[in-house]
N, C-alpha and C positions, 0 to 999 in steps of 0.2 A: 186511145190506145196507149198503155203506159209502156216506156222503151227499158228496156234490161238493159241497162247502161254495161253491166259485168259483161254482158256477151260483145260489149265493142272492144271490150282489151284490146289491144296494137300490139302492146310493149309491155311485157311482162317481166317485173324483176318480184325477189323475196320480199320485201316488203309494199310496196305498191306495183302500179299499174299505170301506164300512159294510155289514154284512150283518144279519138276524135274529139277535140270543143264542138260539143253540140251549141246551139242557138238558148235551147233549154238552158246552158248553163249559169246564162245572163242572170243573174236574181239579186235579190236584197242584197245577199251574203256576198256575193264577190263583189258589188257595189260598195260594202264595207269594207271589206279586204283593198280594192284601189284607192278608198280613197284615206285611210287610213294613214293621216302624220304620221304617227310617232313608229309604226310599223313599218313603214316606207321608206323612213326619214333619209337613206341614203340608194334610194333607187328612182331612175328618172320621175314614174308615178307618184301621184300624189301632192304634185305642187299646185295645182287647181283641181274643186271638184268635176268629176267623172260625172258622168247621167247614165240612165238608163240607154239613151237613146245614139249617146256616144260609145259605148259600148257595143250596138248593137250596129252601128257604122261600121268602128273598128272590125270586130265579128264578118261584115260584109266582106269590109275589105282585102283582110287576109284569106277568108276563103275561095276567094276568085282568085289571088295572085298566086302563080307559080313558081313563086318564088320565096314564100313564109307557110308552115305548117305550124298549125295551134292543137295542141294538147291541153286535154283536161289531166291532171294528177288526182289518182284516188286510193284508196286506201282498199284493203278486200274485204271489206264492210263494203264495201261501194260509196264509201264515202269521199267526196269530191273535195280537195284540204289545199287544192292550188291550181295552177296550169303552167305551163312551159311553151318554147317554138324556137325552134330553128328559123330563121331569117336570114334578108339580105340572103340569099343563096345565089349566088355567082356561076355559076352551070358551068362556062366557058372557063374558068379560074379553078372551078370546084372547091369553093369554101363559103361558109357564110358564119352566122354568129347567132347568137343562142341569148337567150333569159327564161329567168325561172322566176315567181312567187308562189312562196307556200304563205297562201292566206288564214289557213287555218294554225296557228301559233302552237298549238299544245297537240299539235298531230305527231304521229309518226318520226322518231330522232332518225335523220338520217337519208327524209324524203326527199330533202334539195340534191343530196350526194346523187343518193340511187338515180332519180329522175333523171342528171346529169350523163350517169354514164350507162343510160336506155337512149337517152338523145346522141349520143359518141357513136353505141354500137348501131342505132339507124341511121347514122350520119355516115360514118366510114362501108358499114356492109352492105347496105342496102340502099342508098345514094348516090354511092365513089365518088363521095366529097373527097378529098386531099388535106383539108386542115377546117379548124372550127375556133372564134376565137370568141374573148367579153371582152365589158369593160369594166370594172367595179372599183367603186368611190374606195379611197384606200383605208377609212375608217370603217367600212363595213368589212371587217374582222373575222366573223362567224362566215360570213360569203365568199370571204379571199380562201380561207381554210377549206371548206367545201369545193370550192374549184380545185385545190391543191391535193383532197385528198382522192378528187377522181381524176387524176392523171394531169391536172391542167400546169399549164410551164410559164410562170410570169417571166414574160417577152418584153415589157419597155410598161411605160408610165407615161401621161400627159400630165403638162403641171397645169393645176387650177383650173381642168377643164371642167368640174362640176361646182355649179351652185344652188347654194340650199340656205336660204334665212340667214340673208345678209353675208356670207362668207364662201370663200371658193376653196376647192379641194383639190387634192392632187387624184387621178385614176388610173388604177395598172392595170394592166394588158395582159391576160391569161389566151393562150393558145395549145392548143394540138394536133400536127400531124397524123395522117392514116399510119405511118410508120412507126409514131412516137406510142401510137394509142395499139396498134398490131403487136409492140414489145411490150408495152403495159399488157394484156390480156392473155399473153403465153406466160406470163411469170408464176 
């Protein structure tokens, strides 16, 4: 039985779509997208190869915990171009922290943003998380800008907590309150 992926939409925005990570979604293609250097090169992924089989661990393991939700990211073609998840979700604190990969590179401009602030408005309205934070390599550039232009508020830096081929990096600390993100969305 073939599944109509379009009819799991969650999270609908104007250009894409957040759906459940199905099992299905496991394939070549996102095994390429994780394991991908040069695409990766500043996100924790990618520093050893992925397997099929650790992927579908992975896969296990978040869908049993009640504490991380995995999204597929797709385009209204129904074309699958990343995924995303809220994690680390702290119930008793109400916050947790967030990642995104758009695997597909020459998809949709804009699909890290939007995806970004569908994970906000199911974070804050439909959660009552209180805050949601990253953490991103400070030379990933394109990623700090995307956090920045869906609402996110760089809150502090670790020095040289990331490394990558032979060299360490500094990483800033993007967050948002239900408050901060309540005043972004009435404007």
């Amino acid at each position: 039985m073939k599944i109509n992926k379009k009819k799991l939409a969650f999270l609908k925005g104007k250009k894409i779509y957040l759906r459940q990570f199905l099992k299905t979604d496991i394939s070549e293609k996102y095994l390429e997208w994780i394991n991908s250097f040069k695409n990766n090169f500043f996100l924790e992924t990618g520093r050893i190869p992925v397997s099929h089989y650790d992927l579908q661990n992975y896969f296990k393991e978040n869908t049993k915990s009640k504490n991380s939700i995995l999204f597929a990211i797709c385009d209204y073609k129904n074309k699958h171009i990343g995924n995303c998840s809220i994690s680390q979700i702290d119930w008793f604190n109400r916050k947790c922290s967030y990642g995104r990969l758009i695997g597909e590179k020459n998809s949709i401009k804009g699909a890290g943003t939007e995806s970004l602030e569908l994970m906000q408005k199911f974070a804050f309205l439909d959660l009552n998380l209180n805050s949601m934070w990253t953490a991103v390599c400070e030379k990933n550039i394109a990623s700090i800008k995307s956090n920045i232009k869906a609402g996110m508020i760089k809150t502090g830096y670790m020095k040289e907590a990331f490394y990558k081929s032979g060299k360490f990096y500094n990483v800033t600390i993007l967050s948002i309150t239900k408050r901060e993100y309540l005043k972004k969305i009435r404007k």
